[in-house]
C-alpha positions in Angstrom: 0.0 0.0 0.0 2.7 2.7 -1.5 0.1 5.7 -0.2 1.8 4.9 3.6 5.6 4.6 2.0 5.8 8.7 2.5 6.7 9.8 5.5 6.5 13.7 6.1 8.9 13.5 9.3 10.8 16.9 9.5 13.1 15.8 12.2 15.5 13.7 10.8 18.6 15.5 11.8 21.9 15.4 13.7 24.0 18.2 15.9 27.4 19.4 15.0 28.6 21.9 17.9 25.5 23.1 19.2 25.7 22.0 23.1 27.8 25.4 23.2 24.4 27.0 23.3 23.5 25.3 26.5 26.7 25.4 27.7 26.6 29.2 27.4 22.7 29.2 28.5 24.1 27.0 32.1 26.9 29.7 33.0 24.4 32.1 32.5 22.3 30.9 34.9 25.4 30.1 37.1 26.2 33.8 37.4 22.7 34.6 38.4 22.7 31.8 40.9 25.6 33.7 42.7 24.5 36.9 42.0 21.0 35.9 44.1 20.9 35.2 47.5 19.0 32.0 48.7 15.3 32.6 49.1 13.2 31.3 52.3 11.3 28.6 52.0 8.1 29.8 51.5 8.9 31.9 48.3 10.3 28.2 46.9 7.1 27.1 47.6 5.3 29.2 45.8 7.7 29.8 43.1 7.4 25.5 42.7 3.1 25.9 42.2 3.1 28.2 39.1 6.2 26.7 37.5 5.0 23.8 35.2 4.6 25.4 31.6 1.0 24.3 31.4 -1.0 27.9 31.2 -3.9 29.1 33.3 -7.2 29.6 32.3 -10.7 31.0 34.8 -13.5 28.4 34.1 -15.1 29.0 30.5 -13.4 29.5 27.1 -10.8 32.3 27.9 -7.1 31.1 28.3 -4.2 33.6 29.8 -1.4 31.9 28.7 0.3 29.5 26.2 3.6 28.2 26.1 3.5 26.4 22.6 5.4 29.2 20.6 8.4 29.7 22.7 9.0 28.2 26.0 8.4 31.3 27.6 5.2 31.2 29.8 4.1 34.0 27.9 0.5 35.3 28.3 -1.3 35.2 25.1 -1.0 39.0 24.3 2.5 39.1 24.9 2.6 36.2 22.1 3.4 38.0 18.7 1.5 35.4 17.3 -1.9 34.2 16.7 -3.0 31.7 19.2 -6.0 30.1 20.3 -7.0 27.6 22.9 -9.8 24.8 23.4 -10.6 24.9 26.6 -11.3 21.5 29.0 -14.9 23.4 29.3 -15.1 23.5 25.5 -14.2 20.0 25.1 -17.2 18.7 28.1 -19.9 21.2 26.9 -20.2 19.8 23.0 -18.6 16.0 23.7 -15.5 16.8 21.8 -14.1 13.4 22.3 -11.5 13.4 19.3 -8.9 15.9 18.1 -11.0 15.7 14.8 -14.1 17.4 16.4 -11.8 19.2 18.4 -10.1 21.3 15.9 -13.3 22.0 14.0 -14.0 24.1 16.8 -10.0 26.1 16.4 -10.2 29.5 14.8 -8.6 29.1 10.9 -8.1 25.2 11.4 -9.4 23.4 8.6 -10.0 19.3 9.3 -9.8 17.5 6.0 -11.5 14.1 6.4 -10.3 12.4 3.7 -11.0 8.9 4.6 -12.6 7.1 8.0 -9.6 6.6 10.0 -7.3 9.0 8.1 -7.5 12.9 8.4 -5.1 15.7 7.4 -5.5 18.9 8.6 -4.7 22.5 7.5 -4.4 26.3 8.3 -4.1 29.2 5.9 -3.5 27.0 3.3 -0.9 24.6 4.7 -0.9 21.2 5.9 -0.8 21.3 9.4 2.2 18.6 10.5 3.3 19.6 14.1 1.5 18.3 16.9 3.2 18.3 20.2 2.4 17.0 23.6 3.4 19.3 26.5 5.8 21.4 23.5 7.6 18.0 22.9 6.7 16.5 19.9 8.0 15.4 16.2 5.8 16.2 12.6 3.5 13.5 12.5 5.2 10.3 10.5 3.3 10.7 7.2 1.7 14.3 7.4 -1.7 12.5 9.0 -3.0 11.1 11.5 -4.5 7.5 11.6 -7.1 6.4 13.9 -9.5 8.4 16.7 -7.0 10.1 18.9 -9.1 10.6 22.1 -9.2 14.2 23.9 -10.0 12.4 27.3 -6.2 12.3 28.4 -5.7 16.5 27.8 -6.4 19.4 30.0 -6.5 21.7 27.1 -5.0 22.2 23.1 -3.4 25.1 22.3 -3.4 26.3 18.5 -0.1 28.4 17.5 -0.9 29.9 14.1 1.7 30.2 11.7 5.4 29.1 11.7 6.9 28.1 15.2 10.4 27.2 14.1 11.8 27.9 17.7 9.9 24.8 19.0 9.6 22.4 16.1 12.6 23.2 13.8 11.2 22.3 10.7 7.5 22.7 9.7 4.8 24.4 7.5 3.7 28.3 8.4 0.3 26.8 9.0 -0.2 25.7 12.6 1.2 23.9 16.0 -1.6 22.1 17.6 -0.4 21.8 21.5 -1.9 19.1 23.3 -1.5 19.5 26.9 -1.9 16.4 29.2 -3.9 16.4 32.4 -1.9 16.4 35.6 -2.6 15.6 39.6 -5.3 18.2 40.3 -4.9 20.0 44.1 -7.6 17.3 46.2 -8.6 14.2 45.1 -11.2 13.7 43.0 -13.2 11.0 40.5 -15.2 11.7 37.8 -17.2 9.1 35.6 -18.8 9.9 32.7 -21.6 7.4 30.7 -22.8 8.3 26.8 -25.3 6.6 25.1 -26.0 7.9 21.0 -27.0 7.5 17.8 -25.6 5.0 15.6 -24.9 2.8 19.2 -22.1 4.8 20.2 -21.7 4.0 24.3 -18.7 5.8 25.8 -17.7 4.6 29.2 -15.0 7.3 31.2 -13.2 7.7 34.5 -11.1 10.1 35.4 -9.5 10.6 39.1 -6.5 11.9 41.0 -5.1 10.6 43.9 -2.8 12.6 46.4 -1.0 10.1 48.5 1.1 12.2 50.2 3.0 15.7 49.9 5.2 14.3 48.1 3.6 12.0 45.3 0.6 11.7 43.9 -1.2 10.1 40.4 -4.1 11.1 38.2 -5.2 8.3 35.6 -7.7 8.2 32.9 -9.5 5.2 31.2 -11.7 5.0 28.0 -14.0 2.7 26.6 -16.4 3.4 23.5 -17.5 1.2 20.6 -19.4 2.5 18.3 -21.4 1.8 14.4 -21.8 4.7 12.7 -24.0 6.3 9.5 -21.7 4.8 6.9 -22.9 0.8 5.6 -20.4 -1.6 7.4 -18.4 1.2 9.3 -17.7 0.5 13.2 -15.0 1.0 16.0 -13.7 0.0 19.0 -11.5 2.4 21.3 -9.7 2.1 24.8 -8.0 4.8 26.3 -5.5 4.4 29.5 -3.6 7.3 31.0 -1.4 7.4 33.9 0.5 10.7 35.2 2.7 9.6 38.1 4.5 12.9 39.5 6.6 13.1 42.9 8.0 16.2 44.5 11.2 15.2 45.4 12.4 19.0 47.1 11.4 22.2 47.1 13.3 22.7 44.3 12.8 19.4 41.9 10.1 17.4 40.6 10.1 14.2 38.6 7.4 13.1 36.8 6.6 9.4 34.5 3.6 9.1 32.1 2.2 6.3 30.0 -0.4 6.6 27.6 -2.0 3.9 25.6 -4.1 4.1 22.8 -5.8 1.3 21.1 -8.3 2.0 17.8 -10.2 -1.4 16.3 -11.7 -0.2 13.3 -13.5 -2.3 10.6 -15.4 -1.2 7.5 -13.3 1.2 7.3 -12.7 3.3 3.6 -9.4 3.1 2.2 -9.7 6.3 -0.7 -13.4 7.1 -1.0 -16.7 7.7 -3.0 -15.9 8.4 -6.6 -17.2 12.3 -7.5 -18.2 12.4 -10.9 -19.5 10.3 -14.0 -17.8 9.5 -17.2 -19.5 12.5 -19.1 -18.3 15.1 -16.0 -22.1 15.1 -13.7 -21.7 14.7 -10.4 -22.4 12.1 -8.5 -24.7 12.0 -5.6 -24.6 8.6 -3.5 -26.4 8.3 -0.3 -24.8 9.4 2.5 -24.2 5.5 3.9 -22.3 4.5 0.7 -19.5 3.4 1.7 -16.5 1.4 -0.7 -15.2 -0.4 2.0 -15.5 -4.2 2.0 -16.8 -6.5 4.7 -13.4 -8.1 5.2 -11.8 -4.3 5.5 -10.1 -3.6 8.6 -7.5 -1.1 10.1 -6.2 -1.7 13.8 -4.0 0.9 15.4 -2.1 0.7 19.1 -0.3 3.6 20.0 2.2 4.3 23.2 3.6 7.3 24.5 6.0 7.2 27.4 7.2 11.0 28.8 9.5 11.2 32.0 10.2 14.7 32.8 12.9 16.0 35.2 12.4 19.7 36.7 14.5 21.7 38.9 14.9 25.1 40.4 17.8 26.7 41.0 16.3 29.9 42.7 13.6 32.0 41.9 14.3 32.8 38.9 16.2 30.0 36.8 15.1 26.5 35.8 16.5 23.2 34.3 13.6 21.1 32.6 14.5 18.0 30.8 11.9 15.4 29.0 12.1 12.1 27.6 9.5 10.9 25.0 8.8 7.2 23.6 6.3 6.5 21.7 5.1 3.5 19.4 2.4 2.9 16.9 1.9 -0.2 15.8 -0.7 -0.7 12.2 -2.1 -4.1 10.8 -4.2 -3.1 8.3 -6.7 -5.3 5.6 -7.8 -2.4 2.7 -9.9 -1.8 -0.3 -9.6 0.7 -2.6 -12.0 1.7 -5.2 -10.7 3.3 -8.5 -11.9 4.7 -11.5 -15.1 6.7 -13.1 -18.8 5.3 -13.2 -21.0 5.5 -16.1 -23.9 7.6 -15.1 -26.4 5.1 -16.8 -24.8 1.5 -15.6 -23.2 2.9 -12.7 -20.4 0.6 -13.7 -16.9 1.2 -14.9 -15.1 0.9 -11.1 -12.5 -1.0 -10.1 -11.5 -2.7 -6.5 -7.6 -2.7 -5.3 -6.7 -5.0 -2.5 -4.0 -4.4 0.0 -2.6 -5.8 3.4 -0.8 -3.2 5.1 1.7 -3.1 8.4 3.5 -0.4 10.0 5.5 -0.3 13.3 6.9 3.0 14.2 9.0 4.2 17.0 9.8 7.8 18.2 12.5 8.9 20.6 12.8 12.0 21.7 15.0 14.1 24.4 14.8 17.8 25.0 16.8 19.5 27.5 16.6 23.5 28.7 17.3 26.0 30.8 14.9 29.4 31.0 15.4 32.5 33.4 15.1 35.7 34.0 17.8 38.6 34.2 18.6 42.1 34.0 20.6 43.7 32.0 21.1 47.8 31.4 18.5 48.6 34.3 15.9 46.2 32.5 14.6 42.6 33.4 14.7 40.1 30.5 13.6 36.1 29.9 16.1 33.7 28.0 15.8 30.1 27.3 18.5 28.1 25.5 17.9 24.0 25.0 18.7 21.1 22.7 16.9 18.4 21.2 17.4 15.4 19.7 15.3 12.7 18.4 15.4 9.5 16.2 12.9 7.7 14.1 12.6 4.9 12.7 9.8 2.7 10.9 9.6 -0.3 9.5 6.2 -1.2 6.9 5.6 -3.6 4.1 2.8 -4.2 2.0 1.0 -7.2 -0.1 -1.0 -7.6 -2.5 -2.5 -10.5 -4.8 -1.8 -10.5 -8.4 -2.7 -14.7 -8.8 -6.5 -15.4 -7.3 -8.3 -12.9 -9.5 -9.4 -11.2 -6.4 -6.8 -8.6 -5.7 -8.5 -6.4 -8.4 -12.5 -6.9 -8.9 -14.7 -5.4 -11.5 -16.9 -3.3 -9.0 -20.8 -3.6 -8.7 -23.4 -0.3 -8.8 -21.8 1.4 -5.3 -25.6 2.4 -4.5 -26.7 -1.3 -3.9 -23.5 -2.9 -3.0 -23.1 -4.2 0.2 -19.3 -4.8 0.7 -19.6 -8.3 -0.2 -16.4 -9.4 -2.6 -13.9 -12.0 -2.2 -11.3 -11.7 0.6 -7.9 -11.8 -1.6 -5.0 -14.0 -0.7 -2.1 -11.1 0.1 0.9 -13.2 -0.8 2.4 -11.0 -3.9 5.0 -8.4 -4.7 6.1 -7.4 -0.7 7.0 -4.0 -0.8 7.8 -2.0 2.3 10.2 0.7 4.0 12.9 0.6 6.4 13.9 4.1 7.2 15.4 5.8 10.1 15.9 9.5 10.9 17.6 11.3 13.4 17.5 15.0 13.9 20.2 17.2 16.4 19.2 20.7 16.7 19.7 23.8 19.7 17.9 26.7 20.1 17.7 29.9 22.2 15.1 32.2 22.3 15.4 35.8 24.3 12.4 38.3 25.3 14.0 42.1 26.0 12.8 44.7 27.0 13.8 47.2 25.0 12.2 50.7 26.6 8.9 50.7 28.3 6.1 48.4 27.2 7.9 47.5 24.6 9.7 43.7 24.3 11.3 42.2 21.4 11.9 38.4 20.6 14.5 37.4 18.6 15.6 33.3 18.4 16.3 30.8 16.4 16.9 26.9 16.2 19.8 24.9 14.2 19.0 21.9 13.1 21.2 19.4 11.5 19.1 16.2 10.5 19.4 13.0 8.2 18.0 10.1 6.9 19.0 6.3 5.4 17.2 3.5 4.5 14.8 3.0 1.6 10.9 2.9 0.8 9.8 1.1 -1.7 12.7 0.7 -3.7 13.6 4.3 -3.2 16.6 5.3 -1.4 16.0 7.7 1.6 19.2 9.4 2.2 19.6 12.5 2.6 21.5 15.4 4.6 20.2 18.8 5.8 21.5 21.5 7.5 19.4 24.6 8.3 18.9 28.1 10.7 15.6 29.4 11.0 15.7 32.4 12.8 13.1 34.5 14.4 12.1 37.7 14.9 9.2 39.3 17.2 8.5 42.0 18.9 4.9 43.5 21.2 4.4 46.8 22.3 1.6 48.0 24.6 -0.3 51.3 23.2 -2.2 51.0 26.8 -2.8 48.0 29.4 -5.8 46.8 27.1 -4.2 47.0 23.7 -1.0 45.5 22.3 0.6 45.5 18.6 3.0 42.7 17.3 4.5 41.8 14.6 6.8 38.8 13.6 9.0 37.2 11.2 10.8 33.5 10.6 11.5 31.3 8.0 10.7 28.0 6.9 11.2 24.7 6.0 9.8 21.4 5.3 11.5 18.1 3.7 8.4 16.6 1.4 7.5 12.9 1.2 6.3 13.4 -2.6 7.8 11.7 -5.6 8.5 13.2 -8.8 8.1 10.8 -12.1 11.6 9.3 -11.4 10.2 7.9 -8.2 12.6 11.0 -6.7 11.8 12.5 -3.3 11.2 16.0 -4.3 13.9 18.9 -2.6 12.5 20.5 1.0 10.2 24.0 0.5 11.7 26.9 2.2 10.1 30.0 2.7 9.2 33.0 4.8 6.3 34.3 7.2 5.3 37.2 8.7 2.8 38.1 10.5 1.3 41.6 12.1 -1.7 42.4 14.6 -3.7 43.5 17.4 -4.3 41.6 20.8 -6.6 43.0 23.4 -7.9 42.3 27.0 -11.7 43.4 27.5 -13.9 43.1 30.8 -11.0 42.8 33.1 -9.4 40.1 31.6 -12.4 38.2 31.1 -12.4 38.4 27.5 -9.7 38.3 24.7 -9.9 39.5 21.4 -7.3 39.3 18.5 -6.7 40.4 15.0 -3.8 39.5 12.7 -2.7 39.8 9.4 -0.6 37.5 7.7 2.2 37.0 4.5 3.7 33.3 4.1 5.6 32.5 0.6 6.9 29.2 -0.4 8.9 27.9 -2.9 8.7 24.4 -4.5 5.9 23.0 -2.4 4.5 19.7 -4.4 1.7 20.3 -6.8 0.8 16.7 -8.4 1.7 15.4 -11.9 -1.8 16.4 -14.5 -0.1 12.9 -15.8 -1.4 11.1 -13.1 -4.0 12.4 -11.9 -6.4 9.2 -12.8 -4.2 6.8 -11.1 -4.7 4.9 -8.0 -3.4 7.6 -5.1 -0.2 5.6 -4.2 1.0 5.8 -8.0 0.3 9.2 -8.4 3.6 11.6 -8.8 4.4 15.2 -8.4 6.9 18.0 -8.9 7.9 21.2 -7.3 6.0 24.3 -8.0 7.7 27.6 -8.6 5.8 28.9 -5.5 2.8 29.5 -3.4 1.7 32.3 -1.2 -1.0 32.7 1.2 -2.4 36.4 2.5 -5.4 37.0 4.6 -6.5 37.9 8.0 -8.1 36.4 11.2 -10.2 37.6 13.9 -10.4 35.8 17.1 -12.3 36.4 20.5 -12.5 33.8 23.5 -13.8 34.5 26.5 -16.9 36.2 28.9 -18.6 38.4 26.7 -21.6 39.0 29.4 -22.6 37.5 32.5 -23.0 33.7 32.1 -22.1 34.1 28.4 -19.0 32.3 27.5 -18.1 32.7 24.0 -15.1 31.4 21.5 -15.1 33.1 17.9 -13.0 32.9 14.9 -12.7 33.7 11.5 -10.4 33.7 9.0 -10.3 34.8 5.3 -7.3 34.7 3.0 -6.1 33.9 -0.6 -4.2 31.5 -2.7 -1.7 31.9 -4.5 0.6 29.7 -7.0 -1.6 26.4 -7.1 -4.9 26.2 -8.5 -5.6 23.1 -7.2 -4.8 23.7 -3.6 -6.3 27.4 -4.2 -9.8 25.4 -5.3 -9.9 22.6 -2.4 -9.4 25.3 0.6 -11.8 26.8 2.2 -10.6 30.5 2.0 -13.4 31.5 4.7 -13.8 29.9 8.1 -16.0 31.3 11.0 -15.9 29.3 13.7 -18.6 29.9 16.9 -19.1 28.7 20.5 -21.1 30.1 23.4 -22.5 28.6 26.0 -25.1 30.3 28.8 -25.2 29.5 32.4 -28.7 30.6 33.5 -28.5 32.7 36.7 -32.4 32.0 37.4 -31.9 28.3 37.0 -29.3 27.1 39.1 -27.1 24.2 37.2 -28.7 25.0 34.0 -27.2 25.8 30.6 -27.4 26.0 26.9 -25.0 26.1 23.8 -24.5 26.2 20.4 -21.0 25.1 18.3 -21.1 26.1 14.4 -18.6 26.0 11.9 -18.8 27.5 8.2 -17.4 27.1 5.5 -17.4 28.8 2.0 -17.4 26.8 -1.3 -14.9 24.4 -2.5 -14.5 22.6 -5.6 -11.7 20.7 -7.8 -10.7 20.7 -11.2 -11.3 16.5 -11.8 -10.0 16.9 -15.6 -11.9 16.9 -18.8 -14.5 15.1 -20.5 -13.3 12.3 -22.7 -14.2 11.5 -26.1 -17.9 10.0 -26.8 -19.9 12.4 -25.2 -21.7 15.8 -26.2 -19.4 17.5 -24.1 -16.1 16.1 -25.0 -13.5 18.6 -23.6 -15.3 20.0 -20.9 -13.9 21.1 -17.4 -15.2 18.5 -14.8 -15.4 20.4 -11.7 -16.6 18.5 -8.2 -18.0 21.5 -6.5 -19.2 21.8 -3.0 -21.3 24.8 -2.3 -20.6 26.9 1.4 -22.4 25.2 4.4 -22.8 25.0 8.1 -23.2 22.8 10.5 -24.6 23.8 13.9 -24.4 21.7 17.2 -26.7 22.4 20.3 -26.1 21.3 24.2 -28.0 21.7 27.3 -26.8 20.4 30.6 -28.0 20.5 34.1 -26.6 19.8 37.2 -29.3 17.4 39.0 -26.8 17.6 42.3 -23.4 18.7 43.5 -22.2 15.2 42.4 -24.9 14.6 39.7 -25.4 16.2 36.1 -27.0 15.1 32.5 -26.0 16.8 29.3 -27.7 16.3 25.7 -26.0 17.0 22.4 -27.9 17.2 19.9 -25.0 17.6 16.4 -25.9 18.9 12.6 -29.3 19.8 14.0 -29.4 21.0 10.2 -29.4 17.7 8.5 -27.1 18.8 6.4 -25.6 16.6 3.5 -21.8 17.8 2.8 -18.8 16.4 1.1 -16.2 16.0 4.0 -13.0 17.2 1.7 -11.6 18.2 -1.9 -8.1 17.1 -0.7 -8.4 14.2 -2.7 -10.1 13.6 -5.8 -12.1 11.3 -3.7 -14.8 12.2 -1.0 -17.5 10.8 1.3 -20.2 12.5 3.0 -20.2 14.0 6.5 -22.5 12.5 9.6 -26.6 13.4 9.5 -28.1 14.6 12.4 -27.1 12.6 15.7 -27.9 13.0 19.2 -26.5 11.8 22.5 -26.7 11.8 26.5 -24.0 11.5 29.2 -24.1 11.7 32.6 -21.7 12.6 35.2 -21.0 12.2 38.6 -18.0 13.3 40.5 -16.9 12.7 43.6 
């Protein structure tokens, strides 16, 4: 299955002389450690509870802080970027139970469901590929994520919009989406929650923390949910288990070990999708239950993440963190693809493509720093210095069957077929990868204040990275040495209003192949980005506006030759460039008494690629609010809608033997919404029930252009879950 073969892993590096940055960053700190005098013990103690880089938020859908963009516990005006958080209230009120539903919800975040278990996701125009846990975290291994990743296990997410080369090295000026994990809460507590839904979906889930002592104490997390769903044959299975072990060992260090596990049984499952048009260019128009899976398809993922972090104090004002990150995925997959173009009369002309796929991946990743304050000419500052390194490797291989006849069947009418075709013996042509990359890389980032309210950030991150091994039959080598610097500065016009601006650059290695079966040279590129952050209501509210300018150069735009073959044998080649422009307005918070709101909208243009230009939605508006009743006690209503404008794709032309031979065929979908409402009340202090009621519309949408493929969102569906806490 050759579609898995490219893996859009940035972080494939190695270092060459860059401890000196730490080493300079540690006598740093060294001096100010002699320069202080020792603190009492209760100023340790409180330095030691606000610490952790996790952020603070008041109850609702306002956040303070984020520490996704730099390492510096920054609140979110003194970010010169555009940043937006989904908040654990968020994340209860409308059931968001997986990052997909998730970031529908996040301002400029687009969520391209291209297949069941396989989604891409992208911002101003860009695939989004970073996605960190805690700020640790590699590109994900093939630019998309597999499986339902459950929200259950994390406190909040945190959207960075734009490039964040400090923190990820490498990347796309699109997004860093910030997952950040639930930890011991103060006093114990236990919290079960039970859903029951449409399509059978039952969602069992506990969450508690323990406090054993002073000095240690646990908070775990389990998940069970099984579920059918609206598409023919489709159904999953999910458990969840998170522990977060943590021990104070002083007043100065803590030492924490986590284990998540995460294990997705999904059968039914599509592999590609619907096909979009007919032979003479209409449109299709299947039900929304047609699905091209067969009723042997099957795709099982298990994923592992294992963090142990390491924190110490050396006075008030320096710190030494250091973090350890392994995580596994293991994939055994069955798939069937369907291929080709109907005739609108027979509704035959289709084409199935067997494939057994497995995968077994393995991340390691270690990231040291130090951060601090100091003065300098009469003026406090913040500095953090830190390397990283990390190694991946993979190993996949793929069968098909060339000899029984049923590796490729003639396909049936889609609208009556029920998945039934002949399971096919996957014995021929084994293909598969066995890759590794490593990646070395230090980086320093400095906030100064310059005169009065106004600070300046300037940083940057070497990173030195390569790759061996070889994918299906093409070797993986390769060597890359690159400094992306960055540039920021904030100033406050008043204690309400702040300006920023910022600049970095960019780059990405690409998976793609050209027509030689060549991996196509990295995109580099530029972003900037200017705007206007404000605090309304005392703090209650936050509103943002930013205008943005990213240009890159030879991003992959694919092959017109290929554009009818199977996705896997489809090729590409570099585009002269691409440039995105456009703005985004963004307001999270308490907008009136009881009203808690979370607003975004973005609007921008595409330049340099048609295709991509076509397929994006260039205007999001994103809404959530939620009202506490005062007259009801417990009581409270919501609404989450996204919108979307129109999107279409240029399919090709119309071949010859029809009226319109020659004619553009264009798969257009036309702008929609779809609007979910909540109520919830609070029966008792320990006891509440919430209904969710989602595309109260009925609306009938085609999930994504990405591909040339598409299948149809979820109809109306309803659900209830109760909670009771302890």
């Amino acid at each position: 299955m050759d579609l898995f073969i490219a893996v859009k892993d940035d972080n494939t590096m190695k270092l060459n002389k860059i401890s000196l940055a730490v080493l300079c960053a540690i006598s740093l700190s060294q001096q100010a450690i002699a320069a202080d005098t020792m603190p009492d013990e209760t100023a340790k103690k409180e330095n030691i509870e606000t610490i952790e880089v996790k952020g603070s938020y008041i109850a609702g859908y306002n956040a303070h802080s984020a520490s996704g963009a730099s390492r510096l516990d920054l609140a979110i005006t003194d970010i010169p970027q555009s940043v937006s958080v989904i908040t654990d209230a968020q994340l209860q009120d409308f059931q968001l139970h997986d990052i997909n539903a998730a970031l529908d919800t996040a301002t400029g975040v687009n969520v391209e469901r291209i297949e069941t278990d396989r989604t891409y996701y992208t911002a101003r125009g860009f695939d989004i590929t970073n996605f960190q846990i805690d700020g640790i975290g590699l590109p994900l291994t093939s630019g998309n994520n597999h499986a339902d990743e459950d929200t259950a296990i994390y406190d909040r997410i945190e959207v960075i919009r734009g490039a964040n080369g400090l923190m990820t090295g490498v990347g796309n000026p699109s997004a860093t989406i910030n997952f950040i994990r639930k930890r011991p809460t103060a006093d114990n507590q236990l919290t079960v929650n039970g859903t029951y839904g449409s399509f059978n979906n039952t969602r069992l889930e506990a969450d508690g923390t323990v406090r054993i002592n002073d000095t240690f104490a646990a908070r775990a997390v389990a998940v069970t949910q099984s579920k059918d769903s609206y598409l023919d044959r489709y159904q999953t299975d999910k458990n969840v288990f998170y522990v977060f072990l943590e021990a104070n060992l002083s007043d100065d260090t803590s030492l924490s070990l986590s284990h998540s596990y995460m294990s997705n049984d999904a059968t039914g499952n599509n592999w590609g999708a619907l096909p979009l048009y007919y032979t003479d260019g209409s449109a299709t128009n299947y039900d929304r239950s047609t699905n091209t899976s067969a009723d042997w398809s099957n795709w099982q993922v298990v994923k592992n993440n294992t963090v142990l972090e390491l924190s110490h104090h050396f006075n008030d004002d320096w710190r030494l963190r250091a973090t350890y990150s392994h995580k596994t995925t293991d994939e055994d997959t069955e798939l069937f693809y369907v291929f080709g173009t109907p005739d609108k009369d027979t509704e035959l002309g289709l084409t199935g493509y067997g494939s057994e796929y497995d995968l077994d991946d393995k991340h390691d990743l270690i990231d040291m720093y130090v951060d601090g304050n100091f003065s300098l000419f009469g003026r406090d500052h913040q500095i953090v210095a830190g390397v990283n390194y990390s190694k991946m490797s993979y190993t996949d291989s793929s069968l098909y069957d060339y000899t029984t006849g049923n590796g490729f069947p003639k396909m049936p009418d889609l609208n009556t077929w029920d998945g039934n075709t002949p399971k096919p013996t996957f014995k021929d042509s084994l293909r598969g990868s066995d890759v590794s990359r490593e990646q070395q890389a230090a980086y320093f980032t400095g906030r100064f204040n310059i005169v009065d309210d106004l600070h300046v950030i300037v940083g940057g991150r070497y990173n030195d990275w390569q790759a061996e091994g070889v994918s299906y039959e093409v070797d993986q080598e390769a060597d890359y040495q690159k400094f992306i610097p960055y540039l920021g500065a904030v100033y406050r016009f008043m204690p309400e209003l702040v300006a920023y601006a910022s600049y970095t650059e960019t780059f990405v290695q690409q998976d793609e192949v050209d027509i030689d079966n060549r991996f196509l040279d990295p995109i580099t590129g530029e972003s900037r980005e200017i705007g206007l952050k404000s605090e309304l209501f005392n703090g209650r509210l936050i509103a943002s506006l930013a205008y943005f300018d990213v240009v890159q150069t030879n991003i992959a735009v694919l092959d017109p030759a290929t554009v009818g073959l199977p996705i896997d044998l489809q090729k590409y080649y570099g585009s002269d460039g691409i440039s995105s422009t456009g703005y985004e307005i963004d307001i999270a918070g308490e907008i009136y008494s009881g009203l808690n709101v979370s607003i975004g909208y973005t609007d921008f243009d595409i330049e340099g690629d048609d295709i991509v230009a076509a397929y994006t939605p260039s205007k999001l508006f994103k809404l959530a609010a939620t009202y506490d009743f005062e007259t009801i006690e417990g009581f409270s209503v919501g609404m989450n809608m996204r919108w979307q404008d129109d999107i279409s794709r240029n399919q090709g032309v119309v071949a010859a033997g029809f009226d319109n031979t020659g004619a553009d065929i264009v798969t257009k979908q036309d702008a929609y919404a779809i609007i979910d409402l909540m109520a919830k009340y609070q029966i008792t202090d320990n006891l509440g029930l919430a209904v969710n009621a989602n595309n109260v519309g009925d609306e009938k949408y085609i999930n994504s252009l990405y591909w040339a493929q598409g299948y149809y969102g979820a109809p109306a569906n309803y659900s209830a879950t109760l909670t009771w806490k302890m």
